[in-house]
N, C-alpha and C positions, 0 to 999 in steps of 0.2 A: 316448585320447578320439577321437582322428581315424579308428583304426583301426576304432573300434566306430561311428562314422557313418558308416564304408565301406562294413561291413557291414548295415548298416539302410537303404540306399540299392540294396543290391545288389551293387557296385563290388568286384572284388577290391583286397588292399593294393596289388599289382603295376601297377592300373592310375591311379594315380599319386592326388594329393590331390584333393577332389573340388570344384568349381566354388563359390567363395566367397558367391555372389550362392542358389545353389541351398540351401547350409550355410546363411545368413540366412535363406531364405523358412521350413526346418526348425523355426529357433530360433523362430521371430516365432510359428508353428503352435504350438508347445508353451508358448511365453512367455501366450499368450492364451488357451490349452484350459484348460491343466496347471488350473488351478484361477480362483478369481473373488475379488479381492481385495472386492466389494460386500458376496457372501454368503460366509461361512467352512462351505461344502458339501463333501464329497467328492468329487469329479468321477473317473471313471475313464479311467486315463491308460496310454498301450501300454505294454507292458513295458519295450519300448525305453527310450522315454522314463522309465521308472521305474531303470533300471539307472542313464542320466546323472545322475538326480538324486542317485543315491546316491554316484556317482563327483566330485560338487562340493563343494567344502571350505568354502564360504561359504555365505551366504542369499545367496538370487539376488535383485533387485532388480526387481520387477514394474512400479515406477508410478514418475515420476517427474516430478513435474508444478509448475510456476512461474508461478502467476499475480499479474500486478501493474499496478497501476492509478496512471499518474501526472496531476496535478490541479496546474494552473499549476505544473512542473518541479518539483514536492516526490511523492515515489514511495511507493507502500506496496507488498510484496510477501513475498507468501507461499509456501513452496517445502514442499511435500507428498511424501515420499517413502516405497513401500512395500517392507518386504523380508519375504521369504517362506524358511522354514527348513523345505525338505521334506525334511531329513535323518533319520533317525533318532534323533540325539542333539541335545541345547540346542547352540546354535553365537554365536557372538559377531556381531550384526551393528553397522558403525561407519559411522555416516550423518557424512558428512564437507560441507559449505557454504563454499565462499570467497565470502568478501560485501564488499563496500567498506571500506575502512579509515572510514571517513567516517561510515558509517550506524550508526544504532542498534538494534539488536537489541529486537523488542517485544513477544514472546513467543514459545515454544515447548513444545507438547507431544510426547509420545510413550506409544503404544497398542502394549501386548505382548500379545496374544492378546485376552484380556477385560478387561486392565489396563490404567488407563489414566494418567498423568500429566503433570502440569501447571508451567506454570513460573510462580514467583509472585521479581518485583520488590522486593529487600531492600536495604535499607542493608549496605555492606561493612563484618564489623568488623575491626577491628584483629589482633587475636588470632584464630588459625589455629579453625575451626568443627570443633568435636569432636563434633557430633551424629552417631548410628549410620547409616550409609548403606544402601543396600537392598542385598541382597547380589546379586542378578542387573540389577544398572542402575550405570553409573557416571556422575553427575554431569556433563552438558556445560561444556564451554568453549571461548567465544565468541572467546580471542585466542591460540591457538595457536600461530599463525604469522602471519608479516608480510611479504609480496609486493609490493614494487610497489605501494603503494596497497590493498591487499586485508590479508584479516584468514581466519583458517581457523577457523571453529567444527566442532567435534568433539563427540560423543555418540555414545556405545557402549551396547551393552544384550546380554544373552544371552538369544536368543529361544528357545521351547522348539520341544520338536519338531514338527514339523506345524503349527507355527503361524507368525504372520508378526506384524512391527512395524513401526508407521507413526510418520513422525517429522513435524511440522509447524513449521515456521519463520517467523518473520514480521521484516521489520525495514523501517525509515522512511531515505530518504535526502532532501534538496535537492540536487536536481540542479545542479550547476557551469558555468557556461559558459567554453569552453575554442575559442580558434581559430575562432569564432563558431557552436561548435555546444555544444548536449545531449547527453552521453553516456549513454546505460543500458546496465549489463552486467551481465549475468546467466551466470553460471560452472556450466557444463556439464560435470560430471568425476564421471559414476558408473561407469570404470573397467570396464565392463563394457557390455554391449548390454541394453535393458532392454525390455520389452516394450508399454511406454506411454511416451512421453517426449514432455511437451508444454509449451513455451512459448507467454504468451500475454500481449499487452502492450497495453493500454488509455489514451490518450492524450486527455486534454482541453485545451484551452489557449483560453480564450475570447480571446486576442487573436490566432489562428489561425495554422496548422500552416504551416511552410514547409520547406525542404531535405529533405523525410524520406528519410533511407538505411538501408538495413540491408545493411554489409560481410558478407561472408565471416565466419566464425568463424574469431577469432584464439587462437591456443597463446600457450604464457606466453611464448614466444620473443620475441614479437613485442607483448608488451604496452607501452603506454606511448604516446605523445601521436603518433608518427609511423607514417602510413599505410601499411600495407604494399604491396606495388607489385603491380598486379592488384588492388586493389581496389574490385570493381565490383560482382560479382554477389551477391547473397544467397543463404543457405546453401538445400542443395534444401528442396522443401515447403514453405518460409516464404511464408506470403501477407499482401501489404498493403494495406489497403484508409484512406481516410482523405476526410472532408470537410473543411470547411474548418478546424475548429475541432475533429475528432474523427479520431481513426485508430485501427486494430485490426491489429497484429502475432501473425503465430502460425506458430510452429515447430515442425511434427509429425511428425517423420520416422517412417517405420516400419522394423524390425530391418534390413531390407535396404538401407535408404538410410543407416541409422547405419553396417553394413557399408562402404558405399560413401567415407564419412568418416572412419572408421576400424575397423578388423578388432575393433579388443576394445573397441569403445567409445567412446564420443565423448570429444573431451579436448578444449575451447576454450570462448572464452568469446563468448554470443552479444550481440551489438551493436547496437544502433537509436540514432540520429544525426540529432537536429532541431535547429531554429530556428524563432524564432517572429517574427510580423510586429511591427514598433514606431511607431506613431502619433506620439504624442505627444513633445516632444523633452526634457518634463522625466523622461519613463519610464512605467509602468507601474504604478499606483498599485490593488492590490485590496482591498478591505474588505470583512469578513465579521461579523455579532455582535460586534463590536466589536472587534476586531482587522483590523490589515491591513498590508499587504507590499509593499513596493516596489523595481522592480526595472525600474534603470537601466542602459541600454547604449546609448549616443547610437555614431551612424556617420557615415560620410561629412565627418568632420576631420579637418584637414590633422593629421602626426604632429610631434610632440615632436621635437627634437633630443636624442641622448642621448650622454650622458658613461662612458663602460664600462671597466671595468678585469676584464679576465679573470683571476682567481689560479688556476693549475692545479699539481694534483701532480705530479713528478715522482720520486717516492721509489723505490725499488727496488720494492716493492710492486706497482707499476704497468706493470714490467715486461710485454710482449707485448703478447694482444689491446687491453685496457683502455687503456694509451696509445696503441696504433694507433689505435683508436677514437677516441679522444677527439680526437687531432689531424686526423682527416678530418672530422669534427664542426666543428671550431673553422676548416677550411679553409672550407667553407660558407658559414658564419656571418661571416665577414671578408670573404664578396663578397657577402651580405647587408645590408651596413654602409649609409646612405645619405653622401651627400658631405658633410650638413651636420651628422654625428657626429663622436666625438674619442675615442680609442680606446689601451688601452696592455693589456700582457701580461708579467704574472710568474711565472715558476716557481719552485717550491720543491722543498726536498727537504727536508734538512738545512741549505742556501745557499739562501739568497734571492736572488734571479737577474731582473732589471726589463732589458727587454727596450729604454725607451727612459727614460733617466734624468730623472727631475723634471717630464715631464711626460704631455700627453697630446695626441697626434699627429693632426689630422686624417684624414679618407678621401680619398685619392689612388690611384692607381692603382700610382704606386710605393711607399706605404708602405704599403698590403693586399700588392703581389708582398715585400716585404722581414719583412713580419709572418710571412708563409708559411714563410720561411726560415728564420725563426728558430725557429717551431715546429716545423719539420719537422727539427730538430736539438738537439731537448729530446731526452735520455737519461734513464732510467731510475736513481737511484743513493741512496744516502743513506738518513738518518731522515725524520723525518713532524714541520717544525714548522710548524703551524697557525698560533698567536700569532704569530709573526714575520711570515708571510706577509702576514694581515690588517691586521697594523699599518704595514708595508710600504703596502700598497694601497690604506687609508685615507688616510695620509699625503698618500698622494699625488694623492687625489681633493681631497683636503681641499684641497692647496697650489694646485690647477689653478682651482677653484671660485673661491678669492680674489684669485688672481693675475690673474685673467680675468672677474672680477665678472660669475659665471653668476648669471641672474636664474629667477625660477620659471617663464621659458617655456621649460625643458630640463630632461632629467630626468637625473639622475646616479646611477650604480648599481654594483654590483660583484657579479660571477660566481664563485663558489668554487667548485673540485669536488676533493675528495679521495675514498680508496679505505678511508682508516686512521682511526686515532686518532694524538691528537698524541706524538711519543717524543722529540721534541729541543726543546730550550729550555722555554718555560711548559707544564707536561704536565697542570697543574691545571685540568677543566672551568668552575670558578664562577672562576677567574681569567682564564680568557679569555675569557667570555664578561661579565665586566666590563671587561674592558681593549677588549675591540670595541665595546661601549655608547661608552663614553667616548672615545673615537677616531672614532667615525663623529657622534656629539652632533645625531641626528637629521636630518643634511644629508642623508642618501642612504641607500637602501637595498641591503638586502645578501641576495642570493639564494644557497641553496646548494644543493651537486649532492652526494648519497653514490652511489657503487658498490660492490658489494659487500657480503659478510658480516661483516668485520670493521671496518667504519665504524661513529664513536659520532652514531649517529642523533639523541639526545638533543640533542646537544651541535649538530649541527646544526640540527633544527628549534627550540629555544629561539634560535640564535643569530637564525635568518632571521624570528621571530615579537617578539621585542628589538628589530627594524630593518627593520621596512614590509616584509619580503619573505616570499619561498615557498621550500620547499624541496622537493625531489624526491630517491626513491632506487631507486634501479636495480642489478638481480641482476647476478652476472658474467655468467654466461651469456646473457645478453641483448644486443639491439643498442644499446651503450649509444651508439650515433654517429646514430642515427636518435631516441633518450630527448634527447640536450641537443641537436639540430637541434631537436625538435619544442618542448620546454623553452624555446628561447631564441623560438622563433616566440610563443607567450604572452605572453613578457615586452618581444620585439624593437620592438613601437611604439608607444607611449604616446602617447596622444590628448590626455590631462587630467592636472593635477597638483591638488594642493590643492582635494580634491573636498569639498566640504561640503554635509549635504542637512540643511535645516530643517523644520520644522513648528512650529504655535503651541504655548507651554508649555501653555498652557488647556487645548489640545486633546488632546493627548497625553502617554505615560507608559511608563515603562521601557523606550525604546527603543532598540535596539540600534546597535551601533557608527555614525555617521553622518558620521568625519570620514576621509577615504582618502587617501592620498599622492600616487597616479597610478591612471590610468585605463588599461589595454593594451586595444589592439582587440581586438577577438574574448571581451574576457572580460563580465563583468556585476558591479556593484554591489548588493547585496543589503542594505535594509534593512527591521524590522518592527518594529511595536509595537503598542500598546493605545490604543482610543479613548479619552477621559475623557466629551468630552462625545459621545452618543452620538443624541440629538436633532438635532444640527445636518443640513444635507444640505448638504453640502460639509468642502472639506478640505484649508486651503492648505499648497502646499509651495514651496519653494523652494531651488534649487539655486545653486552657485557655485562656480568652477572659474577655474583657469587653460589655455590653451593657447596654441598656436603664434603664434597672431598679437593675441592681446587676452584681459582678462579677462571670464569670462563667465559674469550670470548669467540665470537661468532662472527663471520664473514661472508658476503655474497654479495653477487652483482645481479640486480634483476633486473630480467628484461623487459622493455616497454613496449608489449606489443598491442600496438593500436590499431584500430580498438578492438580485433576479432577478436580476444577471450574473453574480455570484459560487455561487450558489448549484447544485450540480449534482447535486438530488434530481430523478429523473426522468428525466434526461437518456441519451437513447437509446445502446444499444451501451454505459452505465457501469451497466448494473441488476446485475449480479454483479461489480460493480470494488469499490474500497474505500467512497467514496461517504459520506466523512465529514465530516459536516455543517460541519465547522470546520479543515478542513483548513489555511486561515491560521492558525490560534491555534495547531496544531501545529509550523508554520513559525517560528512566532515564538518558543514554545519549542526548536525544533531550533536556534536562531541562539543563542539563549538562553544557552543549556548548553555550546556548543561555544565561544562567547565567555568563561564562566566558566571552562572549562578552558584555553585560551590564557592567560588573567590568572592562573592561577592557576600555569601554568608560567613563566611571567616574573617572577614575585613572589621577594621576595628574604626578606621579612618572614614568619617565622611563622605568627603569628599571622591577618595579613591572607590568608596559605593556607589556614589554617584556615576561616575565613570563607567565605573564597568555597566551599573545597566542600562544607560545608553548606550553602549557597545552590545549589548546582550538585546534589548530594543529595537537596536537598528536591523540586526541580524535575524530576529526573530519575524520580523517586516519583512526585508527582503524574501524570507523562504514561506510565510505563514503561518510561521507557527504561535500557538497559544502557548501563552508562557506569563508566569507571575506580574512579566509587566507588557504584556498585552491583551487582549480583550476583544472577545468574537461578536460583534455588533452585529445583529439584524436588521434588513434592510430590504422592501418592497420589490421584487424584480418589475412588478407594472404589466406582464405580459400574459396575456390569457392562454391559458392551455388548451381553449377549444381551437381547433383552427378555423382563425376568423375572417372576415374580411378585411381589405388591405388598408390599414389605417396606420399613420407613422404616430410611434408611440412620442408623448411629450418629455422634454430633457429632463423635466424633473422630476421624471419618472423611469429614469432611465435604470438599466438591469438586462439581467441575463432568463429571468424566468425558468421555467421547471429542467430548462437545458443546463442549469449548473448542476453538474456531477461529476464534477472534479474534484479533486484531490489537494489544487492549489490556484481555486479562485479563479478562473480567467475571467476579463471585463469587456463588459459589449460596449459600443459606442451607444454615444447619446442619438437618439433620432433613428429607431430600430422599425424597420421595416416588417412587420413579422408574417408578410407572406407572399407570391407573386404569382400571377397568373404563366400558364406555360405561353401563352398568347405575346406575354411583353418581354418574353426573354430576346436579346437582339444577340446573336450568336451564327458566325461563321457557318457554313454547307458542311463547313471540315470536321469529320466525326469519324466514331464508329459505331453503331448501333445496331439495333437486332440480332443477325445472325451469324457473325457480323458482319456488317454491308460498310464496307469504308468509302466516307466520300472526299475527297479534297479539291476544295475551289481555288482557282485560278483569277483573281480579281484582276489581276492589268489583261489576259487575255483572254477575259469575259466567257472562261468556261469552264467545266466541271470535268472531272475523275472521277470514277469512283471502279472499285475493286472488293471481292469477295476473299476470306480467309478460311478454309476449310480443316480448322484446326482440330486438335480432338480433347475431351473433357478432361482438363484437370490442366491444359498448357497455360503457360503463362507469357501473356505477348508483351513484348516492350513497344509501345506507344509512341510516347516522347521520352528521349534519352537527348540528356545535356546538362550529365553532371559537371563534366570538367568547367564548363565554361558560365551559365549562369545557375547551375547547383540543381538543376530539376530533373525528376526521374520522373514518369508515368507507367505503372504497368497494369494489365489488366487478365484477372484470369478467367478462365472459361468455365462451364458449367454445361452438362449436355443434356439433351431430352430428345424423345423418340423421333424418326420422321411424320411427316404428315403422309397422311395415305396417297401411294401412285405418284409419292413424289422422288427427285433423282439421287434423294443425297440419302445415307445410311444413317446420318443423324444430324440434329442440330446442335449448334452450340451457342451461346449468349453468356454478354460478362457477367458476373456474379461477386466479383469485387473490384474496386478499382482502387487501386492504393497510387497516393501520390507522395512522393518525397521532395526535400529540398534543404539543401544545407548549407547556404548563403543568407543573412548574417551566418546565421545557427543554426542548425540541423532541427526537421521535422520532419514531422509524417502524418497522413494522412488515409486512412484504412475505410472505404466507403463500401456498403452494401447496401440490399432495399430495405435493410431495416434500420441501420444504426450507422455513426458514424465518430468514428476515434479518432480525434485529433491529440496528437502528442510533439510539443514541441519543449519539453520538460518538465511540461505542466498537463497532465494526461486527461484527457476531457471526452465522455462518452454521452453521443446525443442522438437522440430518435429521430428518423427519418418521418415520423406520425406529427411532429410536432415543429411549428414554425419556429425558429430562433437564428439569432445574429452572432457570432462570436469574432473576437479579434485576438490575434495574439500578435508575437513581435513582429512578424513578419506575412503572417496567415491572415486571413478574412473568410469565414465560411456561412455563407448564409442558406440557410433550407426552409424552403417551400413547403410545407407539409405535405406529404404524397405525391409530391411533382418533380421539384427537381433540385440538386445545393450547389450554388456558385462557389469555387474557389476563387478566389484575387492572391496572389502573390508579390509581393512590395510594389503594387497596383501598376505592372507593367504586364503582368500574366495571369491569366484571365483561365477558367476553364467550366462546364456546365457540364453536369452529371445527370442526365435523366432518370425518376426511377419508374420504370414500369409496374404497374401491380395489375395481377387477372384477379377480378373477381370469382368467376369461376376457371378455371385453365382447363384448356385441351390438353389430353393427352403429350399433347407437343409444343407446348408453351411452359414456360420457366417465368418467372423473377426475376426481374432483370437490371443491367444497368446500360446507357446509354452516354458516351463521350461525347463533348464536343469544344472546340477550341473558342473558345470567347475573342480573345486577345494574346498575341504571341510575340506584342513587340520586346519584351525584355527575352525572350530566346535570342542564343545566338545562331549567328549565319551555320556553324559546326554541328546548329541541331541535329537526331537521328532519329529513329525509330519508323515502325510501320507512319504517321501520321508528320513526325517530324521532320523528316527529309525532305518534304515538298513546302516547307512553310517559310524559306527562304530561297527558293528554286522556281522558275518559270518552265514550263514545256512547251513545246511547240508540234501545231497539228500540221501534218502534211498531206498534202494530194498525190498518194502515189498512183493512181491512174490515169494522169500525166506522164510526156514523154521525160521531162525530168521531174522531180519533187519540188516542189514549190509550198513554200509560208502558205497560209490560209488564213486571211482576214476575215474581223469579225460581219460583212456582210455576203462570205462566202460560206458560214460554217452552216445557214440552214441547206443550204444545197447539197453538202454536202451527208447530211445524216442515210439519207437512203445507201449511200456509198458503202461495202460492205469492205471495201481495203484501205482504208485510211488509215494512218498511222501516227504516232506519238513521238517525235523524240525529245527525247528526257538523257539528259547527259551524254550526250553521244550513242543512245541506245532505240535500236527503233523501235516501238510497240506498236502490233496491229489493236487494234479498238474497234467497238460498234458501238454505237446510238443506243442509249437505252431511256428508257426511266426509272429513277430509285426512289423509292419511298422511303421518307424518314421525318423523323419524329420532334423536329425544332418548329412544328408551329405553321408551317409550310408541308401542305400535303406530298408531293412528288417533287423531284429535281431531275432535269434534265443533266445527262453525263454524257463523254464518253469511258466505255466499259471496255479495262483489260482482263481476260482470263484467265485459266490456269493459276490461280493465288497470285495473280498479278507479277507474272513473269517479267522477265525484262524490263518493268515498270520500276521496282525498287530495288534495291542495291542487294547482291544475292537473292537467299530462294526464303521464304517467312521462317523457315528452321533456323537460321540465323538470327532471328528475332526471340525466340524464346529463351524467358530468363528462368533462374534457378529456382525461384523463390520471390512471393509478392514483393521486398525489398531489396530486388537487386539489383545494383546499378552499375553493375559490369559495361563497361567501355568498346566490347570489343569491335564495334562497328568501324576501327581506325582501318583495320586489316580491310576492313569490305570495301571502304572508301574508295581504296586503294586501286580497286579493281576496276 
């Protein structure tokens, strides 16, 4: 390989390997020529470049792209990755994802050439699934591996030749507070240089942004709670921008600065690192549709005294680095101590080894230098007994607490870290993890540390979730003396003990865990639940705690304001984020779920595990998520991604196709249509299109309106307005471009998005342009205007045309067609556009408004005012009348003069005969069109009661 880039450079081999940065600029040229992952074209590529391609064993990796949007510290995030097989024969490609141990997986698809599939959310069963698998795709899985906190989801597929496959990923986390920050990380390891690689991270938090960092990219080396030293700059390319309440992360390196990071590829994982401001001192209380989340992190009180019994192994096992480690870890952490702690250390092995007999020692300056000693002369030897150790360290917590009648202003804890599982004395998991129950009798909690691959992780995190604590596990190869520095910094100062948060029983309902042990700085308290009463406007809570010098509680009523603070439709720099309308209620099932699996690994009872994870099942069902007892099945979507001709796909083959990229599944109906001529669209005169040219037909008196809006780029017209009555908003913004030469008007304008709302059942929205289209009705779904697809949600129907046009249906009484223009070449004075038009309007009410909806329950009437009086005009009178240059309109008791015109417009029907009012159709519609402009694509301001009026 190197020898044949010598020679395509010029370079004999003689003159040595050729400038790494020059190799990059090559690769980055052919990564972005070689072909166009948008259009699947042939592109003519050097021969050069054609021999490498043949010389590559793998599909190459073109795109690789992570977008994520977090909304008060809960994350959605979607990772897009393209690989491209320009080999000659099918080749295996295996999109590989390290994602949080924590998060839940919320869908994924994957697109093999014109194939496309989908991941559909099942119940796990019992018995091993014997259904026939596709024979070129192997079935993903999401827990492959277990890192430190991380999780490896895997999916393989055999792409054919000349062609490429796109994998989309989606998963949900709550963000953790840790050391008094937000961690998000996003794992960078496509092992290769790729030719697109772009992170992009979207940050909302209406109680406003504070600390923001973005470290360096950290390798697995260095993962884990402690900062690596030089941590200051952010990786190159990364730009941040952030208001007070809003920040925009984005990491775009191109081939040569991946080069610069690493020769074959990036390998680390990228970081962003916040806090957020705290008012209030009973916490953060948000409510959304009747759910809401509270999140408590009180500062600036004095700490807890704390009672600490470190257990660490000593077994042979732990031989070398792993004990070196551990004991310059534990050196630390002992001049960490404060004076008014009380502190002891035991090792184990096979011998149980208490470093200071029966009790627990003060912090002194001589018994931290004598602690040292004695760690710093722990060897290496023996079995692994665990039960002894902790029964040991309990004992002795327990005799120090009574003997010293510790009260609840101190907190008492104990630290384990072992490498193994246990091989001396009790070797039984469920017996030692009962004989720890019963020995600790909920005085104290119990943290554990695993290292290593041969540690029973199990056996540890059951033990520390049995007994108020956390557990951490850390690789060998890692800095395990920077993991339990940074571990014991979490746990090292406890603010609060016996944290209890209230609310009225009236008020609320299935609320999540509310009662906590202790409070460490730097972390946060997480609780959420469900409104009852959902009228009220307010919401008391109450807090109660102990600390350092008194008991303490806390009071407030908060207010419920719905939904403008919580609410983040519209909200600038989040229009392409997740942008889900209920992003609390998704929190509150993330708590949910993750609480029923805790209960359900502590449970000793059958039965009552049973229970729960059917509760845990069902919940994981209704929102999507992947979870120990659910299971992300792949499944055919059936629909081609070229746009084809019009053929109704078969039921049993029914799907969504390369249009699933959402976040939470939505399902197309059986018998998808997947394309339609502009020819057979049957749709109303009633629009606006072009410039805009507005026309409204008159069907009982067989005639036409139409009026011009000479608005100016950037306004936003209201459409249709009829939230009060059947929940529908339409608004449409402008977009401008030059005039045409020698023509009257100083510019043109055309829509360039049409966004349509509707909040009857349940609130949606709809955000259309010529290129894409977002539907979000809590399920947030983003789909190309290039490509045919069906989708249904509860209330919604959106079908598009590929490059022609997308029907909305509304609870199939409301009807609406979206034209999209596209110029090939554009004049100077042609735009991109989009075109309105009303389908069906029987589910609008008589109340409708807007420029188009005021006339869709309203008849007008033409007059002959050049008669001695004014007289009706029947429909065998109205051709006579066109030459007539005074004929008039009345529309509500309002006269309008009109002329005969013809309007051209774009339903399939070359021209339409109107009559035309001027002036932005004065006296035609209710006020002047200024009255019609909304604030912002999602407004559905009401104010036309006033206009009515007039």
């Amino acid at each position: 390989m190197i020898l044949w880039l010598c020679l395509c450079w010029g370079f004999s081999p003689s003159a040595g390997q050729p400038d790494s940065e020059l190799m990059a600029r090559y690769l980055e040229e052919q990564l972005l020529s070689d072909y166009s992952i948008v259009e699947q074209v042939a592109r003519r590529v050097p021969r050069q470049a054609k021999f490498l391609q043949r010389l590559e064993t793998r599909p190459r990796m073109s795109e690789f792209h992570v977008r994520s949007t977090i909304i008060s510290r809960y994350a959605f995030t979607t990772v897009s990755c393209t690989m491209v097989n320009s080999g000659s024969e099918a080749r295996e490609a295996v999109f590989e994802m390290q994602i949080p141990a924590a998060a839940f997986i919320s869908n994924f698809t994957m697109s093999i050439g014109n194939r496309t599939y989908y991941g559909e959310v099942t119940g796990k069963e019992n018995k091993n699934n014997t259904d026939d698998k596709e024979r070129h795709k192997k079935p993903p899985s999401p827990n492959e591996g277990r890192d430190n906190g991380y999780e490896t989801f895997k999916a393989s597929v055999f792409i054919p030749r000349k062609m490429q496959a796109r994998f989309i990923l989606h998963y949900e986390e709550l963000l953790q507070r840790r050391l008094g920050k937000y961690e998000y990380t996003v794992s960078i390891r496509p092992q290769q240089l790729v030719g697109r690689l772009r992170v992009e991270v979207n940050i909302l938090e209406n109680s406003g942004i504070v600390s923001l960092e973005v470290p360096p990219l950290r390798n697995s080396k260095q993962k884990g709670n402690g900062k690596a030293e030089g941590d200051v700059s952010p990786p190159p390319s990364t730009v941040i921008g952030h208001t007070k309440t809003l920040a925009k992360v984005t990491f775009n390196p191109s081939v040569v600065e991946q080069t610069k990071i690493a020769r074959n590829g990036i390998l680390g994982d990228f970081i962003i690192r916040y806090d957020v401001n705290r008012e209030l001192s009973v916490g953060d209380v948000q409510i959304l549709n009747g759910y809401f989340v509270h999140y408590f992190a009180p500062t600036d009180l004095p700490p807890l005294p704390k009672n600490v019994v470190f257990v660490l192994d000593s077994s042979a096992s732990m031989v070398g680095t792993k004990l070196k480690q551990t004991k310059e870890a534990l050196f630390t952490i002992l001049q960490d101590l404060r004076p008014e702690d009380h502190f002891n250390i035991i090792g184990f092995s096979n011998r149980i080894k208490v470093w200071q007999q029966d009790q627990l020692v003060p912090v002194t300056p001589n018994n931290i230098r004598d602690a040292k000693k004695y760690i710093h002369n722990m060897s290496p030897t023996g079995g692994t007994n665990i039960n002894g150790a902790l029964q040991t360290g309990a004992k002795l917590l327990n005799d120090y607490i009574a003997q010293n009648d510790i009260d609840a202003r101190s907190v008492s804890l104990i630290i384990f870290l072992t490498d193994g599982r246990p091989t001396v004395g009790e070797t039984q998991s469920s017996k030692i993890l009962s004989n720890t129950k019963d020995a600790i009798r909920d005085k104290f909690c119990l943290f554990t540390i695993g290292i290593g691959n041969d540690v029973d992780h199990k056996l540890l995190e059951r033990m520390a979730l049995e007994n108020c604590g956390m557990t951490r596990l850390f690789q060998e190869d890692e800095d395990a003396a920077s993991h339990l520095k940074g571990f014991y910094d979490e746990i090292g100062t406890p603010l609060l003990s016996d944290i209890r948060v209230d609310y009225p029983e009236d008020d609320v309902e299935q609320v999540t865990q509310n009662f906590f042990p202790n409070y460490f700085n730097g972390s946060e308290i997480i609780i959420a639940g469900k409104l009852i009463n959902r009228t009220s406007d307010k919401l008391h809570v109450e807090v109660t705690a102990s600390n350092s010098k008194k008991y303490i509680l806390l009071k407030t009523d908060v207010a419920i304001d719905l939904p403008s603070r919580n609410d983040i439709r519209g909200v600038p720099g989040l229009e392409d984020g997740k942008g889900d309308n209920n992003y609390i209620e998704r929190a509150w099932s993330y708590l949910t779920i993750k609480e029923l699996l805790n209960s359900r690994l502590k449970s000793d009872d059958s039965q009552e595990k049973d229970n729960l994870m059917e509760k845990a099942k069902s919940m994981a069902l209704a929102y999507n998520f992947v979870t120990p007892f659910t299971v992300l099945k792949m499944k055919e979507a059936g629909l081609d991604s070229e746009p084809p001709q019009e053929e109704f796909i078969s039921p049993s083959t029914d799907g969504i196709g390369e249009k699933v990229q959402s976040l939470q599944g939505h399902k197309a109906p059986p018998g998808i249509r997947r394309g339609q001529d502009k020819q057979r669209i049957k749709i109303s005169k009633t629009s606006a299109d072009g410039d805009p040219h507005f026309v409204i037909d008159f069907p009982s008196s067989k005639f036409s309106v139409c009026f011009n809006i000479d608005g100016e780029p950037g306004d936003i017209l209201r459409l249709v307005s009829d939230h009060k009555e059947s929940g529908v908003t339409v608004n449409g913004q402008l977009i401008g471009a030059p005039a045409p030469p020698n023509g009257h008007k100083k510019h043109r304008t055309y829509f360039s998005t049409i966004t349509i709302l509707s909040n009857k059942p349940e609130r949606s929205y709809l955000e259309i342009t010529p290129k894409r289209v977002i539907l979000d009705d809590g399920e947030r779904l983003v789909l190309s205007c290039g490509r045919s697809a069906v989708v249904r949600s509860r209330s919604l129907e959106v079908s598009i045309s590929a490059y022609s046009n997308i029907t909305v249906t509304i609870r199939d009484s409301i009807s609406f067609v979206i034209l999209i223009h596209h110029y090939k070449k554009p004049a100077p004075y042609q735009r991109n556009h989009l075109g309105f038009y009303i389908s069906n309007s029987k589910g609008l009410s008589s109340d409708s408004h807007g420029l188009l909806g005021q006339f869709l329950n309203h008849e007008v009437k033409l007059l002959q005012e050049s008669l001695n009086t004014s007289q009706e005009v029947g429909q065998n009178q109205t051709e006579a009348l066109k030459a007539n240059p005074t004929n008039t309109l009345k529309v509500k008791g309002r006269l309008v003069p009109v002329v005969w015109k013809q309007r051209r417009i774009y339903n399939g029907q070359q021209e339409v005969d109107c009559w035309f009012a001027k002036n932005n159709a004065d006296k035609l519609i209710d006020g002047s069109y200024k009255d019609y402009l909304a604030s912002h694509p999602f407004d559905t301001g009401t104010s036309f009661g006033t206009i009515n009026s007039l």
